[in-house]
C-alpha positions in Angstrom: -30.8 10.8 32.4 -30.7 13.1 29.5 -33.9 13.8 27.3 -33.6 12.6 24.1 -34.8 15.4 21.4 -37.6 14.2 19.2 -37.7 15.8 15.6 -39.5 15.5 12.2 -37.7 14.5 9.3 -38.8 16.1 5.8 -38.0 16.0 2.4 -35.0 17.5 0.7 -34.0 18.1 4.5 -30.2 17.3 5.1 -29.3 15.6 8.1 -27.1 17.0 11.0 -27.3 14.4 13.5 -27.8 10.9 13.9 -31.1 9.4 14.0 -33.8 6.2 15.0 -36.6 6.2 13.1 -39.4 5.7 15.6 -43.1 5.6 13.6 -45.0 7.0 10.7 -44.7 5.1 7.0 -41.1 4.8 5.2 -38.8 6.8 4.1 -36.3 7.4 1.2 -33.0 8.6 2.4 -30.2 9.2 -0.1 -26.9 8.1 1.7 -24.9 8.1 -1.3 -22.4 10.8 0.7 -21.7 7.8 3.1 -21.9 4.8 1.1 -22.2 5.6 -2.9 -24.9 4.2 -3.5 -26.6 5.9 -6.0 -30.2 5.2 -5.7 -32.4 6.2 -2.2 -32.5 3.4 0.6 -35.7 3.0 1.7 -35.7 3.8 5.8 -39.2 2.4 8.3 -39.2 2.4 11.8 -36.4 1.6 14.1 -34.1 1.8 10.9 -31.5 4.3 11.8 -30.7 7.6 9.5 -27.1 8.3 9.5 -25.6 12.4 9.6 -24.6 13.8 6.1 -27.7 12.0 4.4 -30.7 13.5 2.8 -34.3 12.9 3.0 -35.5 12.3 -0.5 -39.4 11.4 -0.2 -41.1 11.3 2.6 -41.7 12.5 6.4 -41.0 10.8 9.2 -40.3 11.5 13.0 -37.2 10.5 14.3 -34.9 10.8 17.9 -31.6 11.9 17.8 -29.0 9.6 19.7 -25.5 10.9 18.3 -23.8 14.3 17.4 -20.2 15.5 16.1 -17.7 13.1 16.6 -20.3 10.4 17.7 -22.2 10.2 14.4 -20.9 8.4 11.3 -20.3 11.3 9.3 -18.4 13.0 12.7 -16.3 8.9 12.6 -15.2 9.6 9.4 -14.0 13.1 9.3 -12.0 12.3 12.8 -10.5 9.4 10.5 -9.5 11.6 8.1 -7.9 14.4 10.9 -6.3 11.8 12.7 -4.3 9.9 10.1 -0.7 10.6 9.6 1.4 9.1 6.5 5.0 9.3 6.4 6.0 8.3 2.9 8.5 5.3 1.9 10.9 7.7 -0.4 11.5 9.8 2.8 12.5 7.3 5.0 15.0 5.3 2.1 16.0 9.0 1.6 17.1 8.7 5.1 18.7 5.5 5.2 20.6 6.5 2.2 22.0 9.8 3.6 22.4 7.9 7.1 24.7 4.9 4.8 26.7 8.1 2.8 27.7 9.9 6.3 28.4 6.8 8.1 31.0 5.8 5.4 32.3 9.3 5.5 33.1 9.7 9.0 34.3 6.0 9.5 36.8 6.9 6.7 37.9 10.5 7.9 38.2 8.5 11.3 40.7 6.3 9.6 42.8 9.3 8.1 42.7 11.4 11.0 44.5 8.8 13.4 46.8 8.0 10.6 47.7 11.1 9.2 48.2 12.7 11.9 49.1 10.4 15.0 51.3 7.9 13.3 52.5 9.5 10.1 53.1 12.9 11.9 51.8 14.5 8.6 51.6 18.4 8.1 47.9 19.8 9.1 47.8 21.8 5.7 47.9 18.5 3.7 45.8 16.5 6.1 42.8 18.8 6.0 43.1 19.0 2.4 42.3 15.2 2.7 39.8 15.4 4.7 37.6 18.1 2.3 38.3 15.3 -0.7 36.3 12.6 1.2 34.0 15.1 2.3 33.7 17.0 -1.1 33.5 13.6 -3.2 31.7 11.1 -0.4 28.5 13.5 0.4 25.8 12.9 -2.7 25.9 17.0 -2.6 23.5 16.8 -5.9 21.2 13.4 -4.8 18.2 15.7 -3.8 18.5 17.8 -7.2 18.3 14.7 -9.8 15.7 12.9 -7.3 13.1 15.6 -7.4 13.7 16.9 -11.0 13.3 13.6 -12.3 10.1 13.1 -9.9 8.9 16.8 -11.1 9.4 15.5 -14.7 7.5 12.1 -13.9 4.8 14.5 -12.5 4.4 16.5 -15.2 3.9 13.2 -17.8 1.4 12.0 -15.0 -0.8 14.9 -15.9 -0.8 14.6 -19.6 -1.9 11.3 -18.5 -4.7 12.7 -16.6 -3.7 12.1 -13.5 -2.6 14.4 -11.3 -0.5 14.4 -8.5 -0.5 16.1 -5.1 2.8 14.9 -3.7 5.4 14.3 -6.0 6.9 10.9 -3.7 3.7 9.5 -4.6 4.9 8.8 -7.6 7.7 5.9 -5.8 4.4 4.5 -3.9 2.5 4.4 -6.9 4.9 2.2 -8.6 5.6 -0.1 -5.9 1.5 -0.3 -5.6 0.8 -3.9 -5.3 -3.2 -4.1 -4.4 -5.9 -1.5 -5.2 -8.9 -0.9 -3.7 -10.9 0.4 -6.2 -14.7 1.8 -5.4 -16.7 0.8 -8.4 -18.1 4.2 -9.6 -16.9 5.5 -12.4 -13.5 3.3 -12.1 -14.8 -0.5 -12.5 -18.3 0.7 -13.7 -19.5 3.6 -15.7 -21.3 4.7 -12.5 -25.2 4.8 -14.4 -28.0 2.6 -14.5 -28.8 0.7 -18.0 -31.3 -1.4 -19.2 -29.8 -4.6 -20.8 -31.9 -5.5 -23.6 -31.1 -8.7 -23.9 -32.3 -9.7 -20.8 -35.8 -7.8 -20.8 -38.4 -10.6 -20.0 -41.4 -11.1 -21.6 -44.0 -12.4 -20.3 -47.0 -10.8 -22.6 -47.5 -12.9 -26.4 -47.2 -11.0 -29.4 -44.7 -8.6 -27.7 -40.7 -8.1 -27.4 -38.1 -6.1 -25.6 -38.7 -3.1 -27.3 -42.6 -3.2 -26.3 -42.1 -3.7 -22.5 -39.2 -0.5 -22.5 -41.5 1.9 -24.3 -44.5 0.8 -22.2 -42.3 1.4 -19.0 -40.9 4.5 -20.5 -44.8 5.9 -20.8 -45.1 4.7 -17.0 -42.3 7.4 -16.3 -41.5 10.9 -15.7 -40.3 12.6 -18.7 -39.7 16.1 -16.9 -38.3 16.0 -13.1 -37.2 12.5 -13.3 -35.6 10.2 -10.7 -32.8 8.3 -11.2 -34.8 4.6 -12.7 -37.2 6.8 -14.7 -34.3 8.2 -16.7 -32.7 4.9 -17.0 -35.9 3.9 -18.4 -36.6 6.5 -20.8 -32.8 6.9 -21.9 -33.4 3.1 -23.2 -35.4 3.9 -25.8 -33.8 4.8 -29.2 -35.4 8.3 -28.6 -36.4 10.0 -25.4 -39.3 11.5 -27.5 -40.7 8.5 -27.9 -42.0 7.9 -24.5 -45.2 10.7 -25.2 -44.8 10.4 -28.8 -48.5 9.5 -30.2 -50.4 9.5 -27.4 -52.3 12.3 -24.9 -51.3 12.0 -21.0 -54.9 12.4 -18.8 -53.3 11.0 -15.6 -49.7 10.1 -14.1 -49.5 8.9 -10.7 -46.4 8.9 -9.3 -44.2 6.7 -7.0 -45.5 6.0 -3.3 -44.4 3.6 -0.8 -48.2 2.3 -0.3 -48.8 1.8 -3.7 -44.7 0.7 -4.9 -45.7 1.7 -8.6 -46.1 4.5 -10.9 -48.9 4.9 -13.4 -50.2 6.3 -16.5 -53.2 6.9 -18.4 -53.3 8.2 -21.9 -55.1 8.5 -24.9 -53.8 6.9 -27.9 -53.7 9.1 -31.3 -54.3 6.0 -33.8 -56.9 4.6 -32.3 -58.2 7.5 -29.2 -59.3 4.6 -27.0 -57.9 4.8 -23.5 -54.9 3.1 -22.0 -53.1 3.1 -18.9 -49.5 1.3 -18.8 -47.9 0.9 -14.6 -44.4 0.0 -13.8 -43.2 -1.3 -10.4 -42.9 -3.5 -7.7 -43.3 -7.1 -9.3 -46.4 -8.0 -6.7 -47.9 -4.7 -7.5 -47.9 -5.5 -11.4 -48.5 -9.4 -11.2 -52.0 -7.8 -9.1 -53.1 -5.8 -11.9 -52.1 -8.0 -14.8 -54.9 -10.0 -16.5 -52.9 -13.3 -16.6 -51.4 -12.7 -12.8 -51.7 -15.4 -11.4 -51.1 -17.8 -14.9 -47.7 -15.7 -15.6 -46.6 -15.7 -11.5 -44.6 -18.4 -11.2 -42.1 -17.3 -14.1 -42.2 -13.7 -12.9 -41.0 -14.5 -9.4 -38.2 -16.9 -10.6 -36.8 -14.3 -13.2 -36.9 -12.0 -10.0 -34.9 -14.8 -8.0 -33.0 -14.9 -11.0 -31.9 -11.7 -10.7 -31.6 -11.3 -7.4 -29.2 -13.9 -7.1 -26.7 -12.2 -10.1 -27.4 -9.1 -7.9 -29.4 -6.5 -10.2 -29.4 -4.1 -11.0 -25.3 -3.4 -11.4 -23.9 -0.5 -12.4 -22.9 -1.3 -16.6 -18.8 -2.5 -16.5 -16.1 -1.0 -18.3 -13.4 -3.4 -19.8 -12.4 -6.3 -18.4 -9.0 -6.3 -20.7 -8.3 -3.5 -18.2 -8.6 -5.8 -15.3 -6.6 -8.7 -16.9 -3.7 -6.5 -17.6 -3.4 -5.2 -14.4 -3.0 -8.4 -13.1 -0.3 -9.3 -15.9 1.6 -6.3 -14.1 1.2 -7.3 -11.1 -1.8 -5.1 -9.8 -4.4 -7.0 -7.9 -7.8 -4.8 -8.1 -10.6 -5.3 -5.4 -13.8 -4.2 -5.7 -15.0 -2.1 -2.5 -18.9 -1.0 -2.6 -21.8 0.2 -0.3 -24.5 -2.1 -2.7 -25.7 -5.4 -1.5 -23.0 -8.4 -1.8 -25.1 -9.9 -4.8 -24.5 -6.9 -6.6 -21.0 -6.4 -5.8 -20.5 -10.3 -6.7 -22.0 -9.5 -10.6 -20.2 -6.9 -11.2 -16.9 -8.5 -10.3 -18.4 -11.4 -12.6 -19.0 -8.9 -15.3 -15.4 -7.6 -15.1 -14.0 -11.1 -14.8 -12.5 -10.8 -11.4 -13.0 -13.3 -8.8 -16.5 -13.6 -7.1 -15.4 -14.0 -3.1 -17.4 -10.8 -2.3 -17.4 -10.3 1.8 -19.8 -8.2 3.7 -17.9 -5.7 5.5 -20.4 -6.4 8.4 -18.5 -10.0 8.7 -15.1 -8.3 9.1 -15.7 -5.9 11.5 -17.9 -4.5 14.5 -19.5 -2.0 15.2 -17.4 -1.1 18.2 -14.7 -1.3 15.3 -12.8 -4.8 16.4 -12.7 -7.5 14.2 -15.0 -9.9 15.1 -12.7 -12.9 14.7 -9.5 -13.5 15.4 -7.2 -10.6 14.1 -5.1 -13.6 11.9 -8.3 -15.1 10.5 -9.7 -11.4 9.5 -6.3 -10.6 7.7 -6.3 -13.7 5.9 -10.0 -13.3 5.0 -9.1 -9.4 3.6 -6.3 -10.4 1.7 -7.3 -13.7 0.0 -10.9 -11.7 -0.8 -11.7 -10.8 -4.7 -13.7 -7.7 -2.9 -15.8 -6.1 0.1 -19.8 -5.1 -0.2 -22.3 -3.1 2.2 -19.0 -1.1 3.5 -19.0 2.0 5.6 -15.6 4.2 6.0 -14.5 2.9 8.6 -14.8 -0.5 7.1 -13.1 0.8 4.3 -10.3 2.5 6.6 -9.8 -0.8 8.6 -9.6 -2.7 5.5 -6.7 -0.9 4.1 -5.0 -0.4 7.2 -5.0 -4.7 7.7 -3.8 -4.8 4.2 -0.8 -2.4 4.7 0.0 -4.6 8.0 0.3 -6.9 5.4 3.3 -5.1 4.0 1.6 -4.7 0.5 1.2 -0.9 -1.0 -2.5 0.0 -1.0 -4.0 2.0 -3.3 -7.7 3.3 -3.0 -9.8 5.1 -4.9 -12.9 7.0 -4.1 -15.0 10.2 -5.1 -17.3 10.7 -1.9 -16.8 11.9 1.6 -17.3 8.3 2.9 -13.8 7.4 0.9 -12.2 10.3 2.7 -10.7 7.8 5.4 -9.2 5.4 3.2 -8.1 7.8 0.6 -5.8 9.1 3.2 -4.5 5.9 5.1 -4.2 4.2 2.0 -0.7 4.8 0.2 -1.7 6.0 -2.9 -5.1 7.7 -2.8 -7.2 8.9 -5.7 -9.4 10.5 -6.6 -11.6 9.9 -9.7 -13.2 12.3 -11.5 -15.6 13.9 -10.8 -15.2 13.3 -7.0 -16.1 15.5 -4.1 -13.9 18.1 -2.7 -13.2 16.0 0.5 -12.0 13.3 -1.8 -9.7 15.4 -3.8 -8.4 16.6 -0.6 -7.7 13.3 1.2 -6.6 12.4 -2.3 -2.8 11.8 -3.2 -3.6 11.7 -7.0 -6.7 13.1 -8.9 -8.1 11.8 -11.9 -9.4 13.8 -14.5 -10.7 11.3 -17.2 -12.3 8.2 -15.3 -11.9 4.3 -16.0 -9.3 2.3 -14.8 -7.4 2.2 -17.6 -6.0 5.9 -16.7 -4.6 4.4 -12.7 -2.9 1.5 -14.9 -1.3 3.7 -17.3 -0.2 6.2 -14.6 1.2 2.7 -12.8 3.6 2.3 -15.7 4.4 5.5 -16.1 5.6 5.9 -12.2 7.3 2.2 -12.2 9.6 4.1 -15.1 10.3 7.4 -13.3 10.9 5.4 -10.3 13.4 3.0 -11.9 15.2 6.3 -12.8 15.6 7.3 -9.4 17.2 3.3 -8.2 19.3 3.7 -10.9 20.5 7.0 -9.5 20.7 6.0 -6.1 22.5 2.6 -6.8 25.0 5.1 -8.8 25.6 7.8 -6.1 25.9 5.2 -3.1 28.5 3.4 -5.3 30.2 6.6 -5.7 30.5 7.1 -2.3 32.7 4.1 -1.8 34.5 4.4 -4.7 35.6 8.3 -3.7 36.2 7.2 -0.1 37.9 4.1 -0.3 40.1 4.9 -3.1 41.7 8.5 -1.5 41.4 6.6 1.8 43.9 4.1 0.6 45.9 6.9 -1.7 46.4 9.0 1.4 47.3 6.9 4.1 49.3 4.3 2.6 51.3 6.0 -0.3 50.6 9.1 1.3 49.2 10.8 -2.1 47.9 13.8 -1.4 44.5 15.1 -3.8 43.3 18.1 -4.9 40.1 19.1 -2.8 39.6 21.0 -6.3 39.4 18.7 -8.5 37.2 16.7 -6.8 34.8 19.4 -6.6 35.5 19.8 -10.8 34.4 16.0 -10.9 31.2 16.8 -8.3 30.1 19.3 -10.4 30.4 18.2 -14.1 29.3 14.5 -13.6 26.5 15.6 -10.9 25.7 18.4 -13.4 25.1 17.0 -16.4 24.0 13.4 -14.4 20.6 15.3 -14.1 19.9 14.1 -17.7 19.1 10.5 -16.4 15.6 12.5 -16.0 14.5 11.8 -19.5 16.9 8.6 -19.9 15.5 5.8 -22.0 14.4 3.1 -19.1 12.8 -0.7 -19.2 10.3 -0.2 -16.3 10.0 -3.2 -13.8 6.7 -5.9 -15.4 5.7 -6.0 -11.6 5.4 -4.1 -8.3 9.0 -2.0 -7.6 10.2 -1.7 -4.5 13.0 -0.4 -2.5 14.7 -3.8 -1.9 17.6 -2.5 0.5 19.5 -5.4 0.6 20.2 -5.7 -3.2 20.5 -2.1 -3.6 23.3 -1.8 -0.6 25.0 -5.0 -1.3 25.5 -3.7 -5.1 26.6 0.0 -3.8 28.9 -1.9 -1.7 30.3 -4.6 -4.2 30.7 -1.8 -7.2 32.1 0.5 -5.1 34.9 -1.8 -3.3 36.1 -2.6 -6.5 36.3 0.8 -8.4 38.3 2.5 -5.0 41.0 -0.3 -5.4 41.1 -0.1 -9.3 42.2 3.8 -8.8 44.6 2.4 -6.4 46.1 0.1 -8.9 45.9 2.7 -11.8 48.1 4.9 -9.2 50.6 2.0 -8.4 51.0 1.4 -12.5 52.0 4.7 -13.3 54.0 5.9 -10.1 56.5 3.0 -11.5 57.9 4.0 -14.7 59.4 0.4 -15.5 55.6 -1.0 -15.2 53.2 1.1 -17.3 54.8 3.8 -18.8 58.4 2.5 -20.7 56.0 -0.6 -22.6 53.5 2.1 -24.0 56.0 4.3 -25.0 55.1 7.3 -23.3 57.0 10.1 -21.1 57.1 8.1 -17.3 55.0 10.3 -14.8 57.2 8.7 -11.9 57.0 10.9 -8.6 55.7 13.5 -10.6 52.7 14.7 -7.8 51.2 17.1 -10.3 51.1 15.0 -13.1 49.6 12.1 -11.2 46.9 13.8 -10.0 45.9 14.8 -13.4 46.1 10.9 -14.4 44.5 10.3 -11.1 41.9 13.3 -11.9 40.9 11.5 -15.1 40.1 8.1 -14.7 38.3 8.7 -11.5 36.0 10.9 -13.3 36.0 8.6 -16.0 35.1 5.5 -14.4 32.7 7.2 -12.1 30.1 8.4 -14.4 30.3 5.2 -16.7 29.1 3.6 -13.7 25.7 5.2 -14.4 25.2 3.1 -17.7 25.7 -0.4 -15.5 23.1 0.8 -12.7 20.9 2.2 -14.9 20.4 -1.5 -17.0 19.2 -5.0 -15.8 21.2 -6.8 -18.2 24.6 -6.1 -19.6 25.1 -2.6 -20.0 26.1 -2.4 -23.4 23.3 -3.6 -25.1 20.8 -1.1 -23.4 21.2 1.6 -25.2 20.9 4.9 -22.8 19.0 8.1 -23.3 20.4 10.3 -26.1 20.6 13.3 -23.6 22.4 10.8 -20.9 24.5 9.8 -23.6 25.6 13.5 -24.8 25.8 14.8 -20.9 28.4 11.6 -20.6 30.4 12.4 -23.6 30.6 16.8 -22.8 31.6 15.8 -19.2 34.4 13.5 -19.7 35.9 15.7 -23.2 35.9 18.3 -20.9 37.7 16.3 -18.0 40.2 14.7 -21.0 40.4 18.7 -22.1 42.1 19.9 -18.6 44.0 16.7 -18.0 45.6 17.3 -21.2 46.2 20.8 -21.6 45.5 22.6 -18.3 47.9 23.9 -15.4 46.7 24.8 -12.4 49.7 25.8 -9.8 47.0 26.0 -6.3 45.4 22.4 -7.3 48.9 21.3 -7.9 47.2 20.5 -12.1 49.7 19.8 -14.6 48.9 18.8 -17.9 49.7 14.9 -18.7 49.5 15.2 -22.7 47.2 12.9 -25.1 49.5 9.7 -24.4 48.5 9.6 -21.1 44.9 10.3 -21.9 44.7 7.6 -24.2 46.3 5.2 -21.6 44.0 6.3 -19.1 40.9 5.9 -21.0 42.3 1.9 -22.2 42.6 1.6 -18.4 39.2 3.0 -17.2 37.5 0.9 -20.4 39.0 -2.3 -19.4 38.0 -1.8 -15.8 34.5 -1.2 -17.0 33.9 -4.5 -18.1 33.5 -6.4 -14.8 31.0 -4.3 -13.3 28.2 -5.5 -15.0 29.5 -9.1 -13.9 29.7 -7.8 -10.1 26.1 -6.4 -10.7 25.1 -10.3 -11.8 26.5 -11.5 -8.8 25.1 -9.0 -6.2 21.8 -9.1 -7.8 22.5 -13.6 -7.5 23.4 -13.2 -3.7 20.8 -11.0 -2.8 18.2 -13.6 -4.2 20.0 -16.5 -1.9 20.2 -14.6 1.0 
């Protein structure tokens, strides 16, 4: 059996190593690295003293039982090294590459055994095929516009003051759907006050203003703890608290005594005073009318107690109440007592089901009931009091289990944990450098009211990005289904050039949608798979047939061409694929106004940049069907009759898309 080292615990001295209190009086032990709790607990014997907490007053001895990894503080740091996040953007990312290349190769699959097997076609013409499907089906500019239109939402973030670390936070953030929210300097101003209005008086002839300055003269003004300066920062002006009178005597706070005490001389009348401030007991024992005034004193105390003072002063509720109109539930997470955690949701107008985080969990770190009944508990709970960081760890993990997006924020070392499990962690400000580091996003101005502004701000940015995706997947079938059909059944052979010309104007100037004009979701925004894929795959099965149809119109001379009285392109392969050339690039980047709206596309107006970048790509597409020859893409020019047919065509197959988009978004609902 190992010794067990004995040692003396001293004031101002910063514990290493866990400790039991074994005898000697009480101790005050600020904790407020651990917990953030701003005032001292108060530690006797057999109370234990946790690593990475700070003797404050007092001397005690003490025996060591844990070390490193075994302590609290050593629990939380291993938390923090031992948590791994993989973001939701990169694994969409992933299924939405893995969708492109699987349509790719299932349709160069299809050409290769026609082609070349049954159609016995030359290799020059079928490789040239193959590089269209490839050129045109692979998003080649998808990580571009992603990340400069995250960078852009990054960059408004921090005029926002908020910060971020990783830019695909910015996707979590808006699909953020519960946060845990530590109540210092977020939910509360993180400071004591003295509420004036409910001061009690207990003495005749005397008001609120009385019993502050007579409390204020019972504390330090010089060297002052955290209650003294809550005290004398009541008054109307500090100076007040000496003002008039000559100290002869202060005694300051001990645990025997559990008051402070002051005698002075009085300048008006130099008789001599003394004024105390303290426990209640201590008072009631030294006031002339103890034992008439007693009964009050000790209910105002129960009183209180119950409404769980003191509590940190609360910022707005209105900030509360419109986080839940967007969707945001908040829960208060807190190392105070549950009373106080249950007034200061009161105060902020939040629910009042506070839990101990004792009653969730064990110390050996399993729930202690059933797993089912503790995730029901967490989830249905307004907030969590007396929590440690692994409390707060486990707490956010259950809730991510869940399937909700957890956001947590925190500005100690004890939040460390959680702020990196959580999916969006912050930082507010003013918070330690663990915090920051653990942190996804750091505040620089505190309240609330900054996390649900930067909410807003990342459901538009990533409403952008969906509407991008939606556009590029929906490309992808379009560009392989139509030259699919185009190549193995009338055995029309496409420029690999000029699909590259169409990759890189409409992907070029596509990156506008950036800064486009966008109506950001009113709750939580989510990747919802299903929708998105099914509405790829309805838009783009009907724009690859439409080319197809377009081709079949104008190849026949007596269909198309004779009615609108222009020159017939008939078999004319160069001339087709400049008609072909245009309305594919055509109808491809109007796509981006139908994904890019919720209703019909036409009355959301777009971004004046997406707007310009649409009308520059597709003059300049009109500009070398129309005039252009170009003898190795097999280019020749079509004229401005055929231009103006082929923009009639592409604008009357614009019109049902935003109808399919209606009836995608309908069957996804159903099913």
């Amino acid at each position: 059996m190992a010794t067990l080292p004995w040692q003396r615990v001293r004031e101002r001295e910063k514990r290493e190593r866990e400790r039991v209190t074994v005898k000697e009086d009480a101790v005050k032990i600020d904790q407020s690295a651990l917990t953030g709790e701003s005032l001292p607990a108060t530690k006797g014997p057999g109370d234990e003293v946790h690593s990475g907490s700070t003797c404050k007053q007092g001397e005690i001895e003490a025996v060591v039982i844990a070390t490193g990894v075994h302590s609290f503080f050593g629990k939380a740091a291993h938390l923090v090294d031992s948590t791994e996040q993989q973001g939701h953007f990169q694994k969409v990312l992933s299924k939405i590459c893995s969708f492109s290349i699987a349509s790719i190769a299932c349709g160069l699959l299809v050409e290769i055994v026609v082609m070349w097997p049954i159609q016995r076609r030359s290799y020059h013409d079928g490789i040239d095929n193959l590089l269209v499907l490839l050129i045109g089906g692979i998003p080649i500019a998808m990580p571009t516009v992603l990340f400069v239109t995250m960078a852009i939402g990054a960059r408004r973030l921090a005029a926002q003051d908020a910060i971020t670390k990783r830019m695909t936070t910015i996707e979590e953030l808006a699909g953020m759907d519960i946060l845990c929210s530590d109540e210092a300097g977020t939910l509360t101003l993180n400071k004591l006050i003295i509420d004036r209005k409910l001061v009690e008086v207990f003495a005749p002839g005397m008001d609120a203003g009385d019993v502050i300055l007579h409390a204020a003269r019972a504390s330090r003004t010089e060297n002052q703890d955290p209650i003294d300066a809550t005290v004398v920062g009541a008054l109307e002006d500090p100076g007040l608290a000496r003002r008039g009178i000559h100290e002869l005597h202060f005694l300051p706070f001990n645990p025997v005594d559990k008051r402070t005490t002051v005698t002075y001389l009085d300048d008006r009348d130099g008789r001599m005073y003394r004024a105390s401030k303290g426990a209640p007991d201590q008072i009631l024992a030294l006031a002339r009318e103890g034992h008439e005034i007693a009964a009050r004193v000790h209910a105002a105390v129960d009183r209180f107690a119950d409404r769980g003072f003191w509590a940190s002063p609360c910022r707005s509720a209105d900030t509360i109440n419109r986080s839940l109109d967007f969707g945001l539930a908040v829960k208060l997470i807190t190392g105070y007592q549950t009373a106080i955690g249950k007034e200061t949701c009161r105060r902020l107008g939040m629910g009042t089901n506070m839990l101990p985080g004792s009653a969730l969990l064990c110390d050996d770190g399993y729930s202690s009931t059933a797993a089912r009944d503790v995730d029901d508990l967490i989830e249905r709970a307004d907030g969590f009091a007396g929590v440690f960081p692994e409390h707060k760890y486990e707490i956010v993990r259950r809730l991510q289990a869940r399937r909700h997006v957890v956001g947590m924020t925190g500005d100690g070392v004890n939040d460390a944990p959680a702020l990196k499990k959580a999916d969006v962690g912050i930082a507010v400000a003013g918070a330690t450098d663990a915090a920051r580091s653990a942190a996804d996003i750091v505040l620089t101005e505190p309240g609330l009211s900054v996390i649900v502004s930067a909410v807003l701000t990342s459901r538009a940015i990533f409403q952008r990005i969906k509407n991008y995706t939606i556009y590029v997947i929906a490309i992808n079938i379009h560009i392989v289904l139509g030259f699919l059909l185009l190549a193995t059944i009338w055995k029309f052979d496409f420029s690999p050039f000029m699909v590259l010309v169409i990759a890189v104007l409409n992907d070029g100037t596509i990156m506008t949608i950036a800064k486009d004009r966008v109506r950001p979701s009113p709750m939580p925004d989510r990747w919802r798979l299903r929708e998105i894929f099914s509405t790829r795959i309805l838009l783009g099965s009907y724009l690859g047939p439409m080319t197809v149809v377009f081709f079949w119109l104008v190849r026949e001379p007596h269909r198309l061409g004779n009615s609108l009285h222009v020159e017939p392109i008939g078999d004319d392969h160069d001339m087709l694929l400049s008609a072909i050339y245009l309305q594919v690039s055509i109808v491809s980047q109007a796509l981006i106004f139908v994904t890019r709206s919720r209703g019909w596309s036409f009355l959301e107006r777009p971004g004046l940049l997406l707007l310009t970048a649409f009308a520059v790509a597709q003059l300049t597409a009109t500009l070398i069907s129309v005039y252009m020859t170009l003898s190795f893409a097999r280019l020749k020019p079509i004229g401005w009759g055929w231009a103006g047919v082929v923009w009639v065509y592409s604008i009357i197959t614009y019109i049902p898309l935003d109808l399919i988009k209606f009836a995608s978004a309908s069957l996804s609902k159903h099913y």
